[in-house]
C-alpha positions as CSV (number, residue, x, y, z in Angstrom):
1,X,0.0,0.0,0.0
2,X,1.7,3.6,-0.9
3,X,0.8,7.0,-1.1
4,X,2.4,10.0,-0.4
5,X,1.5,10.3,3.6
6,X,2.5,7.0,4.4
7,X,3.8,3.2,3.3
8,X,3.4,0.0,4.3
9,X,5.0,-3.1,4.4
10,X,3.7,-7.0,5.5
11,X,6.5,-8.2,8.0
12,X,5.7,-11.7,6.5
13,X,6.7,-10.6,2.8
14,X,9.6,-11.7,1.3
15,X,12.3,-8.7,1.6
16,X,10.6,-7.0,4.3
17,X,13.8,-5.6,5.4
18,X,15.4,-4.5,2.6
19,X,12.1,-3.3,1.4
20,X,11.3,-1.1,4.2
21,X,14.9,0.0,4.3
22,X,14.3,1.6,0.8
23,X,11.0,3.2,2.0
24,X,12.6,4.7,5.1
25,X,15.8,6.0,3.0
26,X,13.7,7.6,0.9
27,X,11.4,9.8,3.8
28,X,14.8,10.6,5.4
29,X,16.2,11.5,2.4
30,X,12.8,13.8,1.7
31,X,12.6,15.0,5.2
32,X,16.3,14.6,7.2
33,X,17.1,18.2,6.3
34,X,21.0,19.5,7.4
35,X,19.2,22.1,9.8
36,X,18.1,19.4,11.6
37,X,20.6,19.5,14.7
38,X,20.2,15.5,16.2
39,X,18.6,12.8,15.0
40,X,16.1,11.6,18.3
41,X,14.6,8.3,18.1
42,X,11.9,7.6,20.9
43,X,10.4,4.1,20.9
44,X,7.0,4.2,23.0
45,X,5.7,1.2,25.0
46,X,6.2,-1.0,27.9
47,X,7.6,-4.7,28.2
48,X,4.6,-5.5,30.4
49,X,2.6,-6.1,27.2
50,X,3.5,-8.2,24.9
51,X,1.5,-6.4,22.2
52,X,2.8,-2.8,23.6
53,X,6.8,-4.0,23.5
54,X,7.5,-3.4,20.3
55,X,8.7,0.2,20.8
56,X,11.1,-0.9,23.7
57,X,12.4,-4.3,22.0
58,X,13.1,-1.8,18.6
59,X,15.1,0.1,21.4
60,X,16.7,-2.5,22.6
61,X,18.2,-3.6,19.2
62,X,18.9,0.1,18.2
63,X,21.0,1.0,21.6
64,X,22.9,-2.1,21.0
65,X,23.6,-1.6,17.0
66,X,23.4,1.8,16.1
67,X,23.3,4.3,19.3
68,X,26.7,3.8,20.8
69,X,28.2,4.2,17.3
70,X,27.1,7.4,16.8
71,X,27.3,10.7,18.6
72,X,24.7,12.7,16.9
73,X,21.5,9.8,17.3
74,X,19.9,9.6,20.5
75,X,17.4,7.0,21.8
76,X,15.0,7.0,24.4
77,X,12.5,4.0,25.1
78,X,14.4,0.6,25.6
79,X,13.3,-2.4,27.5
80,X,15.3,-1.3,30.4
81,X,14.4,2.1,30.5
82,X,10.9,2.4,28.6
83,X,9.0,5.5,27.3
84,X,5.1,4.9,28.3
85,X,2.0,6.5,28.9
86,X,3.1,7.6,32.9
87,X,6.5,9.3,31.8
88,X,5.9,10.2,28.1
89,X,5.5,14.3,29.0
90,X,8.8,14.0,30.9
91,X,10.6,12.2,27.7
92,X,9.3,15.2,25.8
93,X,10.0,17.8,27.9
94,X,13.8,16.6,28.0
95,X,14.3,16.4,24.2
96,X,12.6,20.1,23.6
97,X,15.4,20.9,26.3
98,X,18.2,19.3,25.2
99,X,17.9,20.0,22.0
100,X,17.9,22.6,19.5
101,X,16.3,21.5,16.5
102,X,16.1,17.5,16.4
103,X,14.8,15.3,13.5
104,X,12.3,13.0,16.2
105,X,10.9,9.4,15.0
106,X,8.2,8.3,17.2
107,X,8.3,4.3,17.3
108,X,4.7,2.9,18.6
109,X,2.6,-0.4,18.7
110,X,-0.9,0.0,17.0
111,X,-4.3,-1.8,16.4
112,X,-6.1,-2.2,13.1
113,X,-7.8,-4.4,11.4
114,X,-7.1,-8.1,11.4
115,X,-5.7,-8.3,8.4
116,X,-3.4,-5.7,8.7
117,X,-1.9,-7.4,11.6
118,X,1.5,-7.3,11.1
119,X,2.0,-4.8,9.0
120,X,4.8,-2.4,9.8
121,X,3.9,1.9,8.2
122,X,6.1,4.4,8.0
123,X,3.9,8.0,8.4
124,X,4.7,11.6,7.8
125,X,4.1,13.8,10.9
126,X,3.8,13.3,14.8
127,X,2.5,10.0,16.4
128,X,-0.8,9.9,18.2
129,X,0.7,7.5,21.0
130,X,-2.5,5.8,23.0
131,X,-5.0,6.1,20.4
132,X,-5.8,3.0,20.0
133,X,-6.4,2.3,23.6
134,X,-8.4,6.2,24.0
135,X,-5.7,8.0,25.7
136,X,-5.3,11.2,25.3
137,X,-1.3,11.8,25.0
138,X,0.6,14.1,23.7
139,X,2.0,13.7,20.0
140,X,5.3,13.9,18.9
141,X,7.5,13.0,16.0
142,X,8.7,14.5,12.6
143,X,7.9,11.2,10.9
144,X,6.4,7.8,12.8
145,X,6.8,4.2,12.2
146,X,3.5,2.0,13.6
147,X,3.5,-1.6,14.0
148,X,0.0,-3.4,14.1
149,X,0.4,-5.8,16.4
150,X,-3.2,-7.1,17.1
151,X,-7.0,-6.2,16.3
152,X,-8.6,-3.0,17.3
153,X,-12.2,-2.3,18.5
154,X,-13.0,-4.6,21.7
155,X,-11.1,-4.9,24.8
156,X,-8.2,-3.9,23.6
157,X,-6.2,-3.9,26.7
158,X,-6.8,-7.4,26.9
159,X,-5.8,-8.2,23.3
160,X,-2.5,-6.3,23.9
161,X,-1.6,-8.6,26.5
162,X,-2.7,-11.5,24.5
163,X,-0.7,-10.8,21.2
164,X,1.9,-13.2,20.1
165,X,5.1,-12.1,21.2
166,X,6.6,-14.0,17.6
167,X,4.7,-11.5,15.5
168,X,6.0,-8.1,17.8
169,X,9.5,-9.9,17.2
170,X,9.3,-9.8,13.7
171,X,8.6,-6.2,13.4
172,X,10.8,-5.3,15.9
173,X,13.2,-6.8,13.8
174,X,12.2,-4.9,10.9
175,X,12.3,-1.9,11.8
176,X,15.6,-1.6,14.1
177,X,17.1,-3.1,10.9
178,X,15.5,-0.9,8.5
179,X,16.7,2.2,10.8
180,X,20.3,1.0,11.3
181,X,20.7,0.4,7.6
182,X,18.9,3.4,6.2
183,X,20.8,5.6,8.5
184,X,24.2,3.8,7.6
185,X,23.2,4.5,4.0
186,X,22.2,7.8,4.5
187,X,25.7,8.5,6.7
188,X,27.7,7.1,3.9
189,X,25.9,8.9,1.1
190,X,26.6,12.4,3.2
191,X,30.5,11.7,3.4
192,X,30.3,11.0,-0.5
193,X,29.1,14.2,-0.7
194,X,31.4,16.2,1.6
């Protein structure tokens, strides 16, 4: 599914990693502007979900593979330290402070519809974080990457719980890939250029 707000990708296809490292090149190349000052990555969530960890488990994989090898990305929201619903205004409130003018992407789990499950989107603007569970939080983001993890409409704080940790792996996978690779890409593009 594309169109010019946002793209899609099934974590089951064949390629999903290389495929949605293309499609998130391409939005940084589009909207990773030089007066952009950091690069902040905020992955929202909490590991006592199985359908809500796929913000900290992408952490997880980006502090250990991208993170400590480069100066100007920073990453808040790992399994050990996660970004959630209670402390998500105080994560905000530190990056407008810290920094002047950061390119943000907002890493979430979402709901949809069932057979959209699994399906990892890449989205132009700020993430809605608790939407899909009617929380009012506030948004945040340059660009957001959404994970549907399970089905929305009933109980859905139940169906969290109850998602398959397998499928939450996968796109986990995906995307801390996808980021590591674009970014390497998009790092070793700028030097050619310099």
């Amino acid at each position: 599914m594309i169109d010019n707000k946002n793209i899609s990708i099934d974590s089951n296809a064949d390629f999903a990693i290389s495929t949605f490292t293309n499609i998130l090149l391409n939005k940084l190349i589009d909207l990773y502007t030089p007066n952009y000052t950091d690069l902040v990555i905020i992955c929202i969530g909490t590991d006592k979900s199985t359908g809500d960890s796929l913000g900290p488990l992408v952490g997880y994989f980006l502090d250990k593979r991208l993170v400590s090898k480069n100066k100007n990305i920073h990453l808040y929201g790992t399994l050990d330290k996660p970004v959630h619903a209670k402390n998500l205004h105080e994560y905000i409130d530190l990056i407008n402070k810290t920094y002047i003018n950061p390119f943000v992407i907002a890493i979430d789990a979402s709901l949809g519809l069932y057979n959209r499950i699994g399906f990892v989107t890449v989205w132009d603007g700020p993430l809605k974080p608790g939407s899909g569970v009617n929380k009012q939080l506030p948004e945040i983001g340059n660009i957001h990457i959404t994970g549907v993890v399970n089905i929305a409409g009933f109980m859905e704080f139940i169906l969290l719980q109850n998602t398959r940790l397998n499928i939450v792996m996968k796109m986990a996978n995906i995307i801390s890939s996808s980021i590591i690779y674009s970014i390497t890409k998009l790092n070793m593009d700028n030097k050619n250029i310099n």
